[in-house]
VOGU-3710 file (C-alpha; in Angstrom, 3 decimals, decimal comma):
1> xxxxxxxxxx> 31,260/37,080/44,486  33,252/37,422/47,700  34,715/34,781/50,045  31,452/32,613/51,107  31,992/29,677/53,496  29,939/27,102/56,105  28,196/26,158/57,908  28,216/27,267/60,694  25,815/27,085/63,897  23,438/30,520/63,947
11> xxxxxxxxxx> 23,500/32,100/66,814  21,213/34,655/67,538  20,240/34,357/63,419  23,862/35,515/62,676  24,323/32,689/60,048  21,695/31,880/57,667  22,010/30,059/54,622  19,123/29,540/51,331  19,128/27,038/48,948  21,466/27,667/46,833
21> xxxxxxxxxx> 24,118/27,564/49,538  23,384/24,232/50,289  23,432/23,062/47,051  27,218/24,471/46,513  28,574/22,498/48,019  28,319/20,202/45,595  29,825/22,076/42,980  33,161/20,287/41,905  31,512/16,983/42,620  28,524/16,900/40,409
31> xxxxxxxxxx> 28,080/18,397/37,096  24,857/19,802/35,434  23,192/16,591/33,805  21,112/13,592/34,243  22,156/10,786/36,368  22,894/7,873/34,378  23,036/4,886/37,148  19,364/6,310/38,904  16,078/4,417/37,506  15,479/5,011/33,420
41> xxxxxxxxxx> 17,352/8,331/33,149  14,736/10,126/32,244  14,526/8,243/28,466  11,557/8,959/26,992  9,110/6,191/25,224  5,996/6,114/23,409  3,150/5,164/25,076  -0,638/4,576/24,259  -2,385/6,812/20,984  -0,659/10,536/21,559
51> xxxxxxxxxx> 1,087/10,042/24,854  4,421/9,657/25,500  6,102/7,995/29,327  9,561/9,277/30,624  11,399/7,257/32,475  12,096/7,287/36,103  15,491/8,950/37,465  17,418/11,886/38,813  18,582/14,797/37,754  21,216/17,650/39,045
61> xxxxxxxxxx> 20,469/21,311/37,024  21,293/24,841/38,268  21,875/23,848/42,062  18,671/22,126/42,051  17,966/18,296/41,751  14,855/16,380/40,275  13,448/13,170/41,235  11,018/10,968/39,048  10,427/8,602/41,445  8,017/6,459/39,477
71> xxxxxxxxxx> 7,371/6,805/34,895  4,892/9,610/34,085  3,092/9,842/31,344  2,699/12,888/28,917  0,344/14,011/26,281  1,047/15,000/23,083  -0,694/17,701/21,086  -3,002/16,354/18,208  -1,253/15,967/14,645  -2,296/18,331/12,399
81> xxxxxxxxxx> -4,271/17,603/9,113  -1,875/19,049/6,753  1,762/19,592/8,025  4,001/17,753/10,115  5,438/18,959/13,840  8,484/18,533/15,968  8,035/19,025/19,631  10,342/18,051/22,747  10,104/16,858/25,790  11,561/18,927/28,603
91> xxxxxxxxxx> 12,707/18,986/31,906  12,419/22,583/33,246  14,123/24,669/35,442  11,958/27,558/37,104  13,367/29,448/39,773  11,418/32,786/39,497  9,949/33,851/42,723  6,277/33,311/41,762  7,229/29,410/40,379  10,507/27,891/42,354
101> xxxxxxxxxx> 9,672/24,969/40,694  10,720/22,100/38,126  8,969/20,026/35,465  8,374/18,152/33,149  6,908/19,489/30,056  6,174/19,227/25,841  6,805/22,138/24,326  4,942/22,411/20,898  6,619/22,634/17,852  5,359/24,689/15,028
111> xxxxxxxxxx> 3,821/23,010/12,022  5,873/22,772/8,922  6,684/19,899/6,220  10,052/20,100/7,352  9,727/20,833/10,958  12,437/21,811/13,465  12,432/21,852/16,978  11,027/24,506/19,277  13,434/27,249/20,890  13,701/26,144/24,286
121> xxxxxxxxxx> 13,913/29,173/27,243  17,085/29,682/28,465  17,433/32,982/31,069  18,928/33,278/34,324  15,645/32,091/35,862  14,505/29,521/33,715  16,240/26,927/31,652  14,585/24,590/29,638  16,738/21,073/29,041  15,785/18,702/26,322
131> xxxxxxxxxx> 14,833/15,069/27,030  13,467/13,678/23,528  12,173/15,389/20,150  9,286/13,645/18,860  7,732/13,712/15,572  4,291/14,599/14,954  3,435/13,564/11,595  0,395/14,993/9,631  -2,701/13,147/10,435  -1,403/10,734/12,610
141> xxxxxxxxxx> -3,218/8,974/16,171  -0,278/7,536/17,655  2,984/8,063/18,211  5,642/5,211/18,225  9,105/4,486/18,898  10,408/5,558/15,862  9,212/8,771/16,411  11,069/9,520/19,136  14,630/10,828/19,407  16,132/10,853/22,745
151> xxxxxxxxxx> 18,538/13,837/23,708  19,485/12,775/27,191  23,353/12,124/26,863  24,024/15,444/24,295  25,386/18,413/24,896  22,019/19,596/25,498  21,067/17,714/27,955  24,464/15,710/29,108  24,837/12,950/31,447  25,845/13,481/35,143
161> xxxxxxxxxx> 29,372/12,618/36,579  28,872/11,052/39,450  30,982/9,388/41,873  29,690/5,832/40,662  29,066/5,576/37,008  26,925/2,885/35,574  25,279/3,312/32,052  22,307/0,240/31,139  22,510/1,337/27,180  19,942/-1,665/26,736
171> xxxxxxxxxx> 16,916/1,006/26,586  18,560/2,985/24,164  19,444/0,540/21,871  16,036/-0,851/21,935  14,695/2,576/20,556  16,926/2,813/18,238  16,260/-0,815/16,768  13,080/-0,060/16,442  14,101/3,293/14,801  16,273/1,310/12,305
181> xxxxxxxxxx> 13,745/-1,688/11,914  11,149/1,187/10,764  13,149/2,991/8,493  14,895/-0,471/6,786  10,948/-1,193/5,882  10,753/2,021/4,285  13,866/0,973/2,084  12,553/-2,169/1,384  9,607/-0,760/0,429  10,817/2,122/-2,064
191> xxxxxxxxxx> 12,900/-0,499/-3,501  9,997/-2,849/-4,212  8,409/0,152/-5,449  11,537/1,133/-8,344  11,367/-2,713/-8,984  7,881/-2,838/-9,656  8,588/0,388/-12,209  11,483/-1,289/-13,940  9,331/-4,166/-14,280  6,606/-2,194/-15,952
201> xxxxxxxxxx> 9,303/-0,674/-18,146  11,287/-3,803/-19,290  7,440/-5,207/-20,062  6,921/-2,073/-22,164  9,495/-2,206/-23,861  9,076/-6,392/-24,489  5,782/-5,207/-25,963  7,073/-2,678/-28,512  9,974/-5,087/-29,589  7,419/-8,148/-30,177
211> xxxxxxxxxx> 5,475/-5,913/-32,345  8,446/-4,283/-34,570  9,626/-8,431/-34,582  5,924/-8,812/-36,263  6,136/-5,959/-37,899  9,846/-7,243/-39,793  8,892/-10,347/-39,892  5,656/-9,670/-42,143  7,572/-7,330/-44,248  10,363/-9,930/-44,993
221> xxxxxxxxxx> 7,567/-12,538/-46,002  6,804/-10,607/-48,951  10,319/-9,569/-49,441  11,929/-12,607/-49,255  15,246/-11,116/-51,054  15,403/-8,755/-48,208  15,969/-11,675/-45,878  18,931/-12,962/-46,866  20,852/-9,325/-46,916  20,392/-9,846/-42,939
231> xxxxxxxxxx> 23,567/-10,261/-41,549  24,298/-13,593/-39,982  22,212/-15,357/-42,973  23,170/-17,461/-45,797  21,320/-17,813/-48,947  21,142/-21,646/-50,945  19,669/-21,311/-54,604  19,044/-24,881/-56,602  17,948/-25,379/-59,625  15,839/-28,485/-60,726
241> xxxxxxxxxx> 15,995/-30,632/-63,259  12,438/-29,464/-64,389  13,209/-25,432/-64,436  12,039/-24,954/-61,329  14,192/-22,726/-58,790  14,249/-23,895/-54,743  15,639/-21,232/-52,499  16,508/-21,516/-49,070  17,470/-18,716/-46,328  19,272/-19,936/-42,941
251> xxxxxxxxxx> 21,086/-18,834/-40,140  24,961/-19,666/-40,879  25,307/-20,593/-36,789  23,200/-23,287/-36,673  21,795/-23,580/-39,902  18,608/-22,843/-38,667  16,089/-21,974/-42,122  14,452/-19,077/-41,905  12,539/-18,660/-45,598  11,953/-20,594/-48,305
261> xxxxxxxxxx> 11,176/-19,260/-51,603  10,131/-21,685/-54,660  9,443/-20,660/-57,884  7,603/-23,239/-60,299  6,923/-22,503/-64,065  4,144/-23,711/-64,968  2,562/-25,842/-68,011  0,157/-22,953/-68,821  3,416/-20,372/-69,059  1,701/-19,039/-65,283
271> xxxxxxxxxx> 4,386/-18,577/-62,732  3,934/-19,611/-59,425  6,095/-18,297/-56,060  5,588/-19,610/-52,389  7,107/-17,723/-49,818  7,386/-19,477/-46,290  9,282/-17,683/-43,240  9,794/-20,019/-40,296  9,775/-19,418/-36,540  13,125/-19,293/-34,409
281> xxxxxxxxxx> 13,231/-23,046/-34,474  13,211/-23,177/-38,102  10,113/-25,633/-38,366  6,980/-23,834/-37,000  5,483/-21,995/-40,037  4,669/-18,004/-39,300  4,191/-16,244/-42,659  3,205/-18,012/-45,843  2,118/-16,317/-49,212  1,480/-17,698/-52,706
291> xxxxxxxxxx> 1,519/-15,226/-55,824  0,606/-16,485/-59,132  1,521/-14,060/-62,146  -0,592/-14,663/-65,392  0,568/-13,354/-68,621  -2,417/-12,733/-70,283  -2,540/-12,712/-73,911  -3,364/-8,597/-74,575  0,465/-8,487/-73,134  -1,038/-7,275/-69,778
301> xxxxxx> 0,203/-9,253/-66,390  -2,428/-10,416/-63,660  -1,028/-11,486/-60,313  -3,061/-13,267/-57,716  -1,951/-13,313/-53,942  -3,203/-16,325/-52,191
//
């Protein structure tokens, strides 16, 4: 480009100047971006069902400047049934002869389960700058805050310099609280959700041990000599006066009886054994079995379990 100056007075229409030489002159002074003291700065919000709002504010892009005097609101596309969509709010630059316009727009994303963002137009005539990505999920009717992400601020779409800076972050922050307040839910919930599992696991697992415990503890009632090879156990054995034979299995910590065994010989040469296995507190009576063995006088042996 050669040497350009003004203005200058025409005279005769031997100085004319367009649009873009009046907005040079403020290049140096104001960079490409969104004015971050002027109304809402264009952050977008989520509004009523599918529609979105953006925020008030001015903007300075390619020698032009935009003014959203007042919020406007914007529609978004319908979800889709199956797959989830990312599409973005834009403020566009159109300087083609037949538009020499700007706007705001949503570009549609294309449907995915992972979605990205849409490619945005970017030529010498048209430029397309980001204000917010929002997130379309599958089948849903209304779009809230936490599906919004802002962009105004990012390299993107960057904030103007201007010759007063202000910045009211309060907005933003409230988006992403809400954002944060969303997504902690979801944590809370997944982790109620692994709790609940381990619950149903430890229970499981409670179940199966309470049935082998059953399980041992009906085996060692009718093997009493079994019980006292159990470590931690000691075994008593007394002998009465009449030939009868008292014994007596208990935990050595605690001395807490687990089986009795007695064995009485009887008048009528029968033999009689009662086996008795006690509950953890060594009184409550779980198992119990009485055999009687009969020698009968062919030499053959007849035991009765009672």
């Amino acid at each position: 480009m050669a040497l350009t100056y003004g203005f200058y007075n025409s005279q005769n229409g031997d100085r004319t100047y367009d649009a873009a030489d009046i907005s040079s002159i403020f290049d140096g002074i104001l960079n490409d971006g969104v004015f971050m003291s002027i109304g809402d700065a264009f952050i977008v919000s989520a509004a009523n069902g599918m529609q979105v709002t953006v925020g008030s504010g001015r903007a300075w892009f390619d020698h032009t400047w935009t003014y959203n005097s007042v919020a406007s609101l914007h529609a978004i596309a319908p979800a889709e049934i199956v797959l989830n969509r990312l599409d973005t709010v834009v403020l566009e630059i159109n300087a083609s002869e037949e538009v020499r316009a700007n706007s705001i727009k949503v570009i549609k994303g294309t449907p995915a389960s992972n979605p990205i963002a849409p490619a945005l137009i970017n030529t010498e005539l048209v430029h397309q700058y980001p204000l917010a990505n929002v997130y379309v999920g599958a089948n849903i009717t209304e779009i809230i805050p936490a599906n919004i992400t802002n962009r105004v601020g990012t390299a993107a779409c960057p904030l103007s310099t201007g010759i007063l800076e202000t910045l009211d972050s309060a907005p933003l922050l409230a988006q992403w609280n809400s954002a944060f307040t969303v997504h902690s839910q979801d944590w809370v919930d997944q982790m109620a959700v692994q709790q609940n599992d381990f619950d149903g696991r430890q229970n499981t697992i409670q179940a199966w041990y309470d049935l082998v415990k059953d399980d041992i503890t009906l085996l060692q009632t009718f093997n009493f000599d079994n019980i006292g090879e159990l470590p931690g156990c000691t075994r008593n054995t007394v002998f009465e006066a009449n030939g009868n034979i008292t014994e007596t299995i208990f935990t050595t910590v605690g001395l807490t009886t687990i089986a009795t065994r007695a064995t009485a010989f009887n008048p009528d040469t029968t033999i009689t054994v009662s086996v008795t296995v006690y509950d953890t507190d060594g009184v409550t009576v779980i198992k119990n079995s009485v055999i009687t063995t009969i020698f009968n006088t062919n030499g053959s042996i007849t035991e009765v379990v009672v």
